[in-house]
C-alpha positions as CSV (number, residue, x, y, z in Angstrom):
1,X,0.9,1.2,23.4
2,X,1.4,-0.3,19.9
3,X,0.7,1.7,16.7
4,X,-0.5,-0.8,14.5
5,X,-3.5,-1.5,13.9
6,X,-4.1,-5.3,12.8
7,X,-7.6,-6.1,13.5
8,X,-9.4,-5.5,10.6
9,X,-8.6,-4.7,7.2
10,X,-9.1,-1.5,5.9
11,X,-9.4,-2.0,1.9
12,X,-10.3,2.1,1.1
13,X,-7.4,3.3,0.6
14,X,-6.3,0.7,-2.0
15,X,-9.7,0.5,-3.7
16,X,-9.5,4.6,-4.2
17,X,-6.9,4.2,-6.0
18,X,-6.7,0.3,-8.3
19,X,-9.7,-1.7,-9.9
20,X,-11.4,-4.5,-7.6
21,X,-8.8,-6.9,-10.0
22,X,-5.8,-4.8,-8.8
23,X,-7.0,-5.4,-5.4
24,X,-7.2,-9.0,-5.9
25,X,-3.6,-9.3,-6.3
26,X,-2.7,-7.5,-2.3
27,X,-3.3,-9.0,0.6
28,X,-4.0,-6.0,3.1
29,X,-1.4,-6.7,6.1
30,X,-1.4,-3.9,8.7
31,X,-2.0,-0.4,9.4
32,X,0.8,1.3,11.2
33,X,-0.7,5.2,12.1
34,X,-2.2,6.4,8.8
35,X,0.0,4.1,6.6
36,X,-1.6,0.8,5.3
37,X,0.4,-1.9,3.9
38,X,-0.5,-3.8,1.5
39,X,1.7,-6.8,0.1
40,X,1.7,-7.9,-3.2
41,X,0.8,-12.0,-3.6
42,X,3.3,-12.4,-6.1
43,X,6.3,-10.1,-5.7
44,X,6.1,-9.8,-2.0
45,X,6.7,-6.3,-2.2
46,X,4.4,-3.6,-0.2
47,X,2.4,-1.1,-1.7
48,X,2.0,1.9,0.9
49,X,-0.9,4.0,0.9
50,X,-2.5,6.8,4.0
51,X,-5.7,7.2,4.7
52,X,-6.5,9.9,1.8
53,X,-5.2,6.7,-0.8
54,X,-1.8,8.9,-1.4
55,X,1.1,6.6,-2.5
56,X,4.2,6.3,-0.3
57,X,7.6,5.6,-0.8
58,X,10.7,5.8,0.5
59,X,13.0,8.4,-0.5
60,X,15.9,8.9,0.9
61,X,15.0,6.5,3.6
62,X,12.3,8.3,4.8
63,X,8.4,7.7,3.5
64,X,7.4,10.7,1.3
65,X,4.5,10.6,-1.1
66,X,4.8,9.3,-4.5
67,X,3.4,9.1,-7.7
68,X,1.1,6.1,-7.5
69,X,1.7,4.4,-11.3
70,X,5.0,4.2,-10.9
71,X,5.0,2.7,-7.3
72,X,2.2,0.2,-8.7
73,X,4.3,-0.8,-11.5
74,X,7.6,-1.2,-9.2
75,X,5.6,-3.4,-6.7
76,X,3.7,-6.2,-8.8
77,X,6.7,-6.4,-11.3
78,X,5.9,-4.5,-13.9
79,X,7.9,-1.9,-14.6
């Protein structure tokens, strides 16, 4: 049995934490246990967000949360 969950988008997370013109720019891609991943249309880069909206990043190869600005920034290219 697969973890991912692919069948329907779940936009909560993301919309908790970026304006519905932030959201415009992601295209919501799976869900992988409590981890949604959401690409960037532009950079191609994936914003990772659980359930709660809590950023994630890896760190040390692992995921571990993050400060979300920063992560944001780093993903669509502005940093």
């Amino acid at each position: 049995m697969t973890r991912f969950k692919a069948n329907k988008p779940d936009w909560k997370p993301l919309k908790q934490r970026a304006s519905d013109a932030q959201c415009a720019d992601f295209m919501w891609m799976y869900q992988d246990g409590a981890v949604h991943f959401c690409k960037h249309i532009i950079t191609r880069r994936y914003l990772m967000l659980d359930d709660q909206g809590n950023c994630l990043g890896r760190v040390e190869g692992e995921l571990r949360k993050v400060d979300f600005e920063p992560e944001y920034l780093r993903v669509t290219g502005k940093e």
